[in-house]
Every structure is written in C-alpha cells, then in structure tokens.
N, CA, C and O of each residue as an XYZ file, in Angstrom:
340
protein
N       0.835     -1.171      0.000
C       0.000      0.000      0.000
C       0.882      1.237      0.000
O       1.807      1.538      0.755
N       0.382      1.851     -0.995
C       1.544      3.810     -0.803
C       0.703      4.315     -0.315
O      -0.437      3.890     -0.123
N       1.371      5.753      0.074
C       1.157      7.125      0.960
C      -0.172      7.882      0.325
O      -0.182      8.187     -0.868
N      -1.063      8.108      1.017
C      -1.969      8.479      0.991
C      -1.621     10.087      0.794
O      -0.881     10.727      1.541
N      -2.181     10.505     -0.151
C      -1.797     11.870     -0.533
C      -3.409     12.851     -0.493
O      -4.358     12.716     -1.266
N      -3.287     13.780      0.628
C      -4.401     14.542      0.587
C      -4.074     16.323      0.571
O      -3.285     16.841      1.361
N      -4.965     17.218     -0.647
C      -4.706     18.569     -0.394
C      -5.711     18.702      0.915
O      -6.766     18.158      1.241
N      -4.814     19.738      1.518
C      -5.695     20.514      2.654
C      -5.595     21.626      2.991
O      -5.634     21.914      4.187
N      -5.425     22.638      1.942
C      -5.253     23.840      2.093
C      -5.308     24.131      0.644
O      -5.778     23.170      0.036
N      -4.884     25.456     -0.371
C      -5.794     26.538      0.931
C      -7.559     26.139      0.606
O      -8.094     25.218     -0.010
N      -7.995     27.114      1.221
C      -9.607     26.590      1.647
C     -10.073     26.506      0.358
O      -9.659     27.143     -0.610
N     -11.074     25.581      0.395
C     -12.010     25.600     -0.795
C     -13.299     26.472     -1.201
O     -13.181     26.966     -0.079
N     -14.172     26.985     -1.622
C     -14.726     28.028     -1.994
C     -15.912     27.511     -0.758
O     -16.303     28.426     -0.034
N     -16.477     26.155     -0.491
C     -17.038     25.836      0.257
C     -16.874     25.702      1.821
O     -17.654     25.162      2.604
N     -15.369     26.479      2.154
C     -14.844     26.439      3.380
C     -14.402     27.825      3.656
O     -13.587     28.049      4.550
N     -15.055     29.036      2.709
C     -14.937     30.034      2.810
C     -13.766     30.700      1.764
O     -13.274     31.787      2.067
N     -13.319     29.959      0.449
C     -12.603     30.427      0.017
C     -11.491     31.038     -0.069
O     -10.944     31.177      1.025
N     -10.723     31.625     -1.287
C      -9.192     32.195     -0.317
C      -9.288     32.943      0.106
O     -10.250     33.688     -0.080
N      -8.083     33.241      1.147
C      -7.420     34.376      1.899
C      -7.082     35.365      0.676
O      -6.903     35.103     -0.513
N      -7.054     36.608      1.376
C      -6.383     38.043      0.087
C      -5.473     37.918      0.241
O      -4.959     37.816     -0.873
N      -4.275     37.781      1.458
C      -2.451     37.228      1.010
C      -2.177     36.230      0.315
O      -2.498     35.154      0.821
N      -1.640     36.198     -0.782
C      -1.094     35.255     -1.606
C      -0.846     33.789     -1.026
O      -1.410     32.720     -1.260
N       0.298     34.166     -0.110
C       0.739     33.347      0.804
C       0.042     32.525      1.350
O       0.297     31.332      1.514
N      -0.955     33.149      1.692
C      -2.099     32.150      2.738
C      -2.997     31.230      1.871
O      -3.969     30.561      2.222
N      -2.490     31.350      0.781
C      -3.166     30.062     -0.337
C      -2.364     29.648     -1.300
O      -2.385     29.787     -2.523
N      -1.166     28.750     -0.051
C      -0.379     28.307     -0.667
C      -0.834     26.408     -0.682
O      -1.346     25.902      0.317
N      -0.576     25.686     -1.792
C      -1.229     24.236     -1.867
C      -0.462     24.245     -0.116
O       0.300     25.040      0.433
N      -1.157     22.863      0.373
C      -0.822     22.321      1.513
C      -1.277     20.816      1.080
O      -2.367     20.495      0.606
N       0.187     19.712      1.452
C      -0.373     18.495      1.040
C      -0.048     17.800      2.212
O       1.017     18.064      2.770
N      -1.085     16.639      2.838
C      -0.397     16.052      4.066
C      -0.406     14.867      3.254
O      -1.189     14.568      2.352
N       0.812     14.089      3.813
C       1.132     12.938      2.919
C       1.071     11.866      4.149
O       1.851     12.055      5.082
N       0.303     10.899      4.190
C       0.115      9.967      5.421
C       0.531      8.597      4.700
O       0.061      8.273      3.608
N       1.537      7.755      5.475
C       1.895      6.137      5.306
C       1.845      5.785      6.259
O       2.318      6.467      7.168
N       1.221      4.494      6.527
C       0.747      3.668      7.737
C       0.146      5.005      9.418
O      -0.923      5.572      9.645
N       1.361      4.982     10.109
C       0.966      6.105     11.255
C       1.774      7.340     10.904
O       1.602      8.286     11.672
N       2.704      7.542      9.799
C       3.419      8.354      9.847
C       2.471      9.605      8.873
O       1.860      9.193      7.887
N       2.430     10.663      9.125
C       1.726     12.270      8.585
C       3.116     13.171      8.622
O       3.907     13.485      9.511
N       3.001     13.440      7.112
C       3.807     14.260      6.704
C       2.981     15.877      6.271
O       2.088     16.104      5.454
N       3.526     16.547      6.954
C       2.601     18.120      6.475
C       3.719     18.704      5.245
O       4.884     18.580      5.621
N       3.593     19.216      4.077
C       4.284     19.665      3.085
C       3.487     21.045      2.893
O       2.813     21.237      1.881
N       3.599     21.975      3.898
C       3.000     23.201      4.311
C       3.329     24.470      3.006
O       2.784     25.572      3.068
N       3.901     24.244      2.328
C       4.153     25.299      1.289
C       5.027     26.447      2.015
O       6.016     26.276      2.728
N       4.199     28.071      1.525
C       4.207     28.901      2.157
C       3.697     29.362      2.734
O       3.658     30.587      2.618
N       3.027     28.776      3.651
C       1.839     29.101      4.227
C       2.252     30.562      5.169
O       3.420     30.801      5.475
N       1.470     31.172      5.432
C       1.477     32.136      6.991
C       0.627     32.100      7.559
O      -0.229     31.285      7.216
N       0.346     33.067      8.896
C      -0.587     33.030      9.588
C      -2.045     32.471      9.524
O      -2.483     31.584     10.256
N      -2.741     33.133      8.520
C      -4.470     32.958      8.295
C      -4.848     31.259      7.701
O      -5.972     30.756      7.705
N      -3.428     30.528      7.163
C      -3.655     29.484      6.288
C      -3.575     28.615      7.222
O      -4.467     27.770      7.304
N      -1.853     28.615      8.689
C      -1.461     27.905      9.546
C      -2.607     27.966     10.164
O      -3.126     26.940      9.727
N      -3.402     28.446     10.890
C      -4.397     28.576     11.376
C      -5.727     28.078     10.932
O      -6.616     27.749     11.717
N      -5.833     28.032      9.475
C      -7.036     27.431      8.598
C      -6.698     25.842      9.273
O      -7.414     25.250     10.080
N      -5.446     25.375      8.710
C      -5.201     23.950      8.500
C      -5.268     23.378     10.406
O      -6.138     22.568     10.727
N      -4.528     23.778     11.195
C      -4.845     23.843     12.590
C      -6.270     23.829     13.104
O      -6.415     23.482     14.276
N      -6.987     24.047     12.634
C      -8.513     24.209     13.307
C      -9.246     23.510     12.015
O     -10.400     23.808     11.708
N      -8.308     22.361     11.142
C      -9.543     21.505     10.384
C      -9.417     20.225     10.311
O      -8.212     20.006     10.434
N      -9.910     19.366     10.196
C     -10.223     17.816     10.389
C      -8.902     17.023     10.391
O      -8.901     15.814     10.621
N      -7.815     17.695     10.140
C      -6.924     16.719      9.782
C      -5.331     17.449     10.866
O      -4.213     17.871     10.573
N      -5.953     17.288     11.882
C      -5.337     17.958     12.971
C      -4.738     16.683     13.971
O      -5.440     15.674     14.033
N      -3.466     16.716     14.744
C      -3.032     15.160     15.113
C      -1.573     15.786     15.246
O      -1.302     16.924     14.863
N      -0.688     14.930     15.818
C       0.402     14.717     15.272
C       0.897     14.252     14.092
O       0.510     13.209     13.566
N       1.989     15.192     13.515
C       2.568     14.926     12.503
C       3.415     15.601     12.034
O       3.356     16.780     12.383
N       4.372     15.282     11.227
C       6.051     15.949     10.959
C       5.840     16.900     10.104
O       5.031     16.637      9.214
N       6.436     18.172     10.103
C       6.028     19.829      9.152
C       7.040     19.693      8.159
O       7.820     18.839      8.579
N       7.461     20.171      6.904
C       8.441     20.255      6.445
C       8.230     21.513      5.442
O       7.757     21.379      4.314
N       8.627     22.713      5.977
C       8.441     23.671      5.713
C      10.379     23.756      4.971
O      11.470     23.463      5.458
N       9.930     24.312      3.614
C      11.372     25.097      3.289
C      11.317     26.470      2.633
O      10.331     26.985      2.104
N      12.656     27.024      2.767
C      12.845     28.326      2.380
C      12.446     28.895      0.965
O      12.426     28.117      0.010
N      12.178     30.009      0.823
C      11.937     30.727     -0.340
C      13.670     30.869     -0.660
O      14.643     30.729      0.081
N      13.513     31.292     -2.450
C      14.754     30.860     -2.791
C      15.852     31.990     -2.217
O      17.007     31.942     -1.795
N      14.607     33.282     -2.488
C      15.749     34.282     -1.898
C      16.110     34.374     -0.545
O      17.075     35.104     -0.319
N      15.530     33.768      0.499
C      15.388     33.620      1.893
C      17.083     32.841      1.880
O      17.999     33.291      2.569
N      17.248     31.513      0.876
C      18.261     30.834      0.816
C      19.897     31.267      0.807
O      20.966     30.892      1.289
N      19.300     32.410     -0.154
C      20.433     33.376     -1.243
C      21.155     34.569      0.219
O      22.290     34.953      0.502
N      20.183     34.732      0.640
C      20.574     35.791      1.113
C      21.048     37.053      1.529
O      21.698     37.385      2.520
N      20.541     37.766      0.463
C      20.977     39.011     -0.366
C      20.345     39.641     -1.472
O      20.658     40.724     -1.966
N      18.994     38.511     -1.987
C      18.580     38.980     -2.873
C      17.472     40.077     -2.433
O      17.362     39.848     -1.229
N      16.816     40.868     -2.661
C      15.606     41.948     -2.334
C      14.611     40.643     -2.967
O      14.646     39.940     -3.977
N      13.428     40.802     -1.362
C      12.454     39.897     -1.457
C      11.241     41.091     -1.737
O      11.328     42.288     -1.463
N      10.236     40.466     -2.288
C       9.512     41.316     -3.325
C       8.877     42.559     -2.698
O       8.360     43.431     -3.395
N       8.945     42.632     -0.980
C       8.751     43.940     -0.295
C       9.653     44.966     -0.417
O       9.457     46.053      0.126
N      10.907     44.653     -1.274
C      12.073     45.415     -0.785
C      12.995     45.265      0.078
O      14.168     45.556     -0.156
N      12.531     44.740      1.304
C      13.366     43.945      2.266
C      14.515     43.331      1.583
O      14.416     42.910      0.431
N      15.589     43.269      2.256
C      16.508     41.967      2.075
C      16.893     41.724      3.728
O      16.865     42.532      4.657
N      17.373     39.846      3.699
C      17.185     39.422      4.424
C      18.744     39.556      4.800
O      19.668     39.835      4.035
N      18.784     39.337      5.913
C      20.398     39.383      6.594
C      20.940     38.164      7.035
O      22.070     38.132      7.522
C-alpha cells in the first residue's frame, strides 16, 4: 500500500474560500503512510497555519516547511524590498 496523498489547504470556496495574502493560499499536502503524517505546508502564513490547525486533519505529525529561494540566497531583495540578513 503507498502514501496516501491529501490537499488541505488553501480553503475551498465551500470552506470560505481564499485568503487576500497570496501566501495564505499556498497548496498544503499532508502525505500519510501507515501512522506516519507528513505536512508539506508550502508557504503558508498566519491565516492558512491557522485554517489547516482548526480543520479535520489535525493530530500529530512531521512539518516540512522550506525556504523561499531568496530567503536561501541571502541578499537577494524579497519582493517587499526587504533583504534578508
């Protein structure tokens, strides 16, 4: 048997649709094999972490959140203008 692959984010039009930050409707896939739940959180922020936290598929399970590329780079101007240090 393989890994059960479910989207759970961002919301569906029937769960109130998207958020206005980009970010906050970023795909979210939890990937479950036998007891193990894998969260593949995108980019999520606040309004989305919070969507997925308060919906059915809430439990323990391992996050694997990674960096944006310029976050990586470290020097590049991220699309606010900011650069990161």
């Amino acid at each position: 048997m393989g890994a059960l692959q479910t989207v759970i984010a961002p919301p569906t039009d029937a769960a109130g649709g998207l958020f206005s930050e980009i970010n906050d409707n970023s795909v979210a896939i939890l990937l479950t094999y036998g007891t193990a739940r894998i969260l593949l959180a995108g980019d999520a922020e606040a309004n989305e972490e919070e969507y997925m936290a308060n919906g059915p598929y809430t439990g323990p399970l391992t996050i694997v959140r990674v960096p944006e590329l310029h976050t990586l780079r470290g020097n590049v101007p991220r699309p606010t203008g900011r650069r990161d240090v």
